[in-house]
C-alpha positions in Angstrom: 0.0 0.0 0.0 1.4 3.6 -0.8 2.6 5.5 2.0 -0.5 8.0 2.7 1.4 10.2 5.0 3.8 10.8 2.9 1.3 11.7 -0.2 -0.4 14.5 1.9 2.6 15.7 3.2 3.5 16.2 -0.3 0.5 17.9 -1.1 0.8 20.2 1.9 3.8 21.7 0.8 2.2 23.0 -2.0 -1.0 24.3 -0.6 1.1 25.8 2.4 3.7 28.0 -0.4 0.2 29.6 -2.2 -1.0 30.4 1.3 2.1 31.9 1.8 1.8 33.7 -1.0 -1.4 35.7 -0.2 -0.8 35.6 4.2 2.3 37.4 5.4 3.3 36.7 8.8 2.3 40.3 10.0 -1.2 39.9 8.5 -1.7 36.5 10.3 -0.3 38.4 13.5 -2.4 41.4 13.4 -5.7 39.0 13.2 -4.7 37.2 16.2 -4.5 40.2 18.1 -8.1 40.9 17.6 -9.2 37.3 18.0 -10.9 37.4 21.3 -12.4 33.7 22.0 -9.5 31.7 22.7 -9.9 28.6 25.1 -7.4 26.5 27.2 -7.4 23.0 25.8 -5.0 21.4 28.1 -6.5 22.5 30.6 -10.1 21.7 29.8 -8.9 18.0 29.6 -6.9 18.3 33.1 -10.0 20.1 34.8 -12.5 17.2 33.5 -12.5 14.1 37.0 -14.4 11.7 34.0 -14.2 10.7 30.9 -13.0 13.6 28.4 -14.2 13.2 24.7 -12.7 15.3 21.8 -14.9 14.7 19.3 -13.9 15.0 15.9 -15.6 17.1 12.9 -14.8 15.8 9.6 -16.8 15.4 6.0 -14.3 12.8 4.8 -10.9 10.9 5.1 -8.4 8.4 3.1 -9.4 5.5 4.7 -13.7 5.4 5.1 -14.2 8.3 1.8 -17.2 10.6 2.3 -18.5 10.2 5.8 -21.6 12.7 5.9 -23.0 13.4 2.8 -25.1 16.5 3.7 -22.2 17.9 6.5 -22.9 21.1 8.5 -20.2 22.0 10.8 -22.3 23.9 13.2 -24.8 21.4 13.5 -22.3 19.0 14.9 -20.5 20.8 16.8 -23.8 21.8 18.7 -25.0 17.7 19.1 -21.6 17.3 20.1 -21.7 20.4 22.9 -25.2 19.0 23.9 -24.3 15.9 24.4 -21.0 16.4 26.6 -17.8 16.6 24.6 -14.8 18.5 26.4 -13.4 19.7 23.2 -13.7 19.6 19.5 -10.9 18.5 16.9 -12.1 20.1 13.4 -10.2 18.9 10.6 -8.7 21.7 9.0 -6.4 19.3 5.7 -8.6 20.4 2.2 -7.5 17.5 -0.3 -7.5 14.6 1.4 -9.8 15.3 4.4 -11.8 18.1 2.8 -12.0 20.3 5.7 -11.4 24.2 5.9 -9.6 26.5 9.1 -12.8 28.5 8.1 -15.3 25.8 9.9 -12.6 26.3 13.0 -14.0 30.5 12.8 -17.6 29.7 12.5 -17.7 27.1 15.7 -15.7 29.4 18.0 -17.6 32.3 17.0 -20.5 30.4 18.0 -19.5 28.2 20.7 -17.4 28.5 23.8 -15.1 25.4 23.3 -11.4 24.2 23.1 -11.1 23.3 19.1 -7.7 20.9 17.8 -6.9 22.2 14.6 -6.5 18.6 13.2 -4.1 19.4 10.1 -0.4 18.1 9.0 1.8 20.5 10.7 5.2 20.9 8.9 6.2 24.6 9.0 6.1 27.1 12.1 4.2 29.3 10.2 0.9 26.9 10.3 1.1 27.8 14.2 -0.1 31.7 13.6 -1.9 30.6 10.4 -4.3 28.1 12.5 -4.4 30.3 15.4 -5.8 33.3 13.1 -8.4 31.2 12.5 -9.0 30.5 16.4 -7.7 27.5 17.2 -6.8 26.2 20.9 -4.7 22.8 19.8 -2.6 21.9 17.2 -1.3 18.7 16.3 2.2 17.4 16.2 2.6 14.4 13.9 6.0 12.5 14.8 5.8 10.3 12.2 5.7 13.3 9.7 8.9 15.4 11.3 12.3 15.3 11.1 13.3 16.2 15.0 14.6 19.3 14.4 11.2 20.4 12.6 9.1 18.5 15.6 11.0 20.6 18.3 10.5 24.0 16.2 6.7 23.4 15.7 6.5 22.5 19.5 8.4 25.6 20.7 6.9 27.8 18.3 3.0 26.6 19.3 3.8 26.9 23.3 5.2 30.2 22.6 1.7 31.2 21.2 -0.1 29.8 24.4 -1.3 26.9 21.9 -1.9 23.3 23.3 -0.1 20.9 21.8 -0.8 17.2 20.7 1.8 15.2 19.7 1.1 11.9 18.2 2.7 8.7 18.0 2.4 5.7 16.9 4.9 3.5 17.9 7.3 2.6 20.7 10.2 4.8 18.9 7.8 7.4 18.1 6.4 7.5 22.1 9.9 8.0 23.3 10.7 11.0 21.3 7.8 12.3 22.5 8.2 12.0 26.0 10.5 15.5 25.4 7.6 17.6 25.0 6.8 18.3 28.7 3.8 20.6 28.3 2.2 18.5 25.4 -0.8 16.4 25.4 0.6 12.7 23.7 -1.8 11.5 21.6 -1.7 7.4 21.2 -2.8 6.5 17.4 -4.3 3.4 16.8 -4.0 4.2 13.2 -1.3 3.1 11.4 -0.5 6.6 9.2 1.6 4.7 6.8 -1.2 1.7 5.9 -4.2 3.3 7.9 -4.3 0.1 9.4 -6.0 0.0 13.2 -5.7 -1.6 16.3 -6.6 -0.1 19.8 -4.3 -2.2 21.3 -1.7 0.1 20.3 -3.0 2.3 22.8 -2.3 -0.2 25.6 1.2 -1.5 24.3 2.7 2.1 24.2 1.2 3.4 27.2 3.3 1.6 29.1 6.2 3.5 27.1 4.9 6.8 28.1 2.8 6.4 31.1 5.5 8.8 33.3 4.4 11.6 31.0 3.0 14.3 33.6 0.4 15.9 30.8 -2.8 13.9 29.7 -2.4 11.1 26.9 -5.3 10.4 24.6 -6.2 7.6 22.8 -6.9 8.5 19.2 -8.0 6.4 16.0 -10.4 3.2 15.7 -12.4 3.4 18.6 -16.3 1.9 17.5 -18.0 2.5 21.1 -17.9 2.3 24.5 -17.4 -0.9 24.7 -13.7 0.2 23.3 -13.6 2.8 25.7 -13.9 0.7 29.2 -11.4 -1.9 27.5 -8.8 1.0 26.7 -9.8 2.7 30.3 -10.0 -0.7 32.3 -6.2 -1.5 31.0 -4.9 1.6 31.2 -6.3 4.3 33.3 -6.5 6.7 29.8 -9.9 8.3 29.9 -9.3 10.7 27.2 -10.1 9.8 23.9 -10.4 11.5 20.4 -13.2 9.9 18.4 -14.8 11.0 14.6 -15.5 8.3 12.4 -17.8 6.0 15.1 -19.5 9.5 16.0 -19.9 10.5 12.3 -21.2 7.1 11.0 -23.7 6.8 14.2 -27.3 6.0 13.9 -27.5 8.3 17.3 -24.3 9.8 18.4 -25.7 12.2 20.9 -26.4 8.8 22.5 -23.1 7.4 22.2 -21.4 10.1 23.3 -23.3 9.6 26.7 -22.5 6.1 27.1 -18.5 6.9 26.3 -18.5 9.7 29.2 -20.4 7.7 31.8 -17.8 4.7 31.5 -15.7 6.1 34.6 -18.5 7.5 36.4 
């Protein structure tokens, strides 16, 4: 199978150099400064005893194709706010993902919630590009970084007040990360490479990274809450980032409130 990561890294580079193009650095600055609706994501996760649920916002990915047909960004982030989420992670990656930093605007403008900007993160200058747009979070992909990039993205997004996930998916990956003191570490059960999934790679990595002092979420491939307990029951996790299962849901309000009554 070809290596997806490396096929939307690709394309990144050339979306990110025409955005480049038309945003200056000042220009990306000045709209920050007048952004006023920023939330703490860490910390929302830290401050939450229970189960914390990042629920992900997404029309379509690589591996499942078109996932809501008639997608309104609003109206799921407001099922997902009703029904108990902690935060949001809002896919902001255009050609593969088909997601927009715009939907990012429209939910905080309307909702007081931590939002991930869930996009491919290989320049600095993404940091005050996603953050113009009002993102909390924003996600650092080890398997996509050199370690010299990884550390400048880091430094640059902690530097801006920004959260930070960074996610790994493998016992090489988890050490590196343990580094990142102030991050959120983000366990993937997909495999970026052959967007295979297990959710056992939550529980054979945690044990890699369980000393880390910020919360660790378990991302990717997680059907119910059925998943949830096994992941929680093994490991102690009880943070978890969850789209697809939401998305494909006959009643995901529902699911939602089984997921976040599993520790309770």
């Amino acid at each position: 199978m070809a290596n997806t990561l490396k096929k939307i890294i690709e394309d990144k580079k050339e979306t990110l150099d025409l955005i480049k193009k038309n945003n200056s650095l000042d220009s990306l600055e000045k709209k920050i400064k007048n952004l006023n609706f920023f939330n703490d994501f860490k910390k929302a996760i830290q401050n939450n005893k229970g189960i914390s649920l990042i629920s992900e916002i997404k029309k379509a990915s690589p591996s499942a194709g078109v996932l809501v047909k008639d997608f309104n960004h609003l109206n799921i982030a407001k099922m997902y706010i009703d029904s108990g989420a902690t935060c949001l992670s809002v896919l902001a990656e255009e050609k593969h993902f088909l997601g927009k930093l715009d939907y990012i605007t429209d939910i905080k403008n309307k909702f007081k919630i931590p939002v991930l900007a869930k996009d491919f993160f290989i320049d600095p200058y993404q940091i005050a590009l996603s953050k113009s747009y009002g993102s909390d979070c924003i996600l650092l992909i080890i398997a996509a970084l050199n370690d010299s990039q990884a550390d400048e993205i880091y430094d640059e997004a902690i530097k801006k007040d920004l959260s930070v996930i960074v996610e790994v998916h493998d016992q090489k990956e988890a050490e590196k990360a343990l580094k990142y003191k102030d991050a959120l570490i983000g366990i993937n059960n997909r495999n970026l490479k052959t967007l295979e999934i297990s959710i056992n790679n939550t529980i054979s990595i945690f044990e890699t990274i369980k000393s880390h002092q910020g919360p660790i979420v378990s991302e990717s491939g997680i059907k119910n809450e059925n998943d949830v307990k096994y992941i929680y029951d093994k490991t102690g996790i009880k943070n978890f980032l969850i789209g697809e299962s939401l998305l494909s849901s006959d009643n995901p309000a529902e699911l939602i409130k089984k997921i976040i009554q599993i520790s309770q």
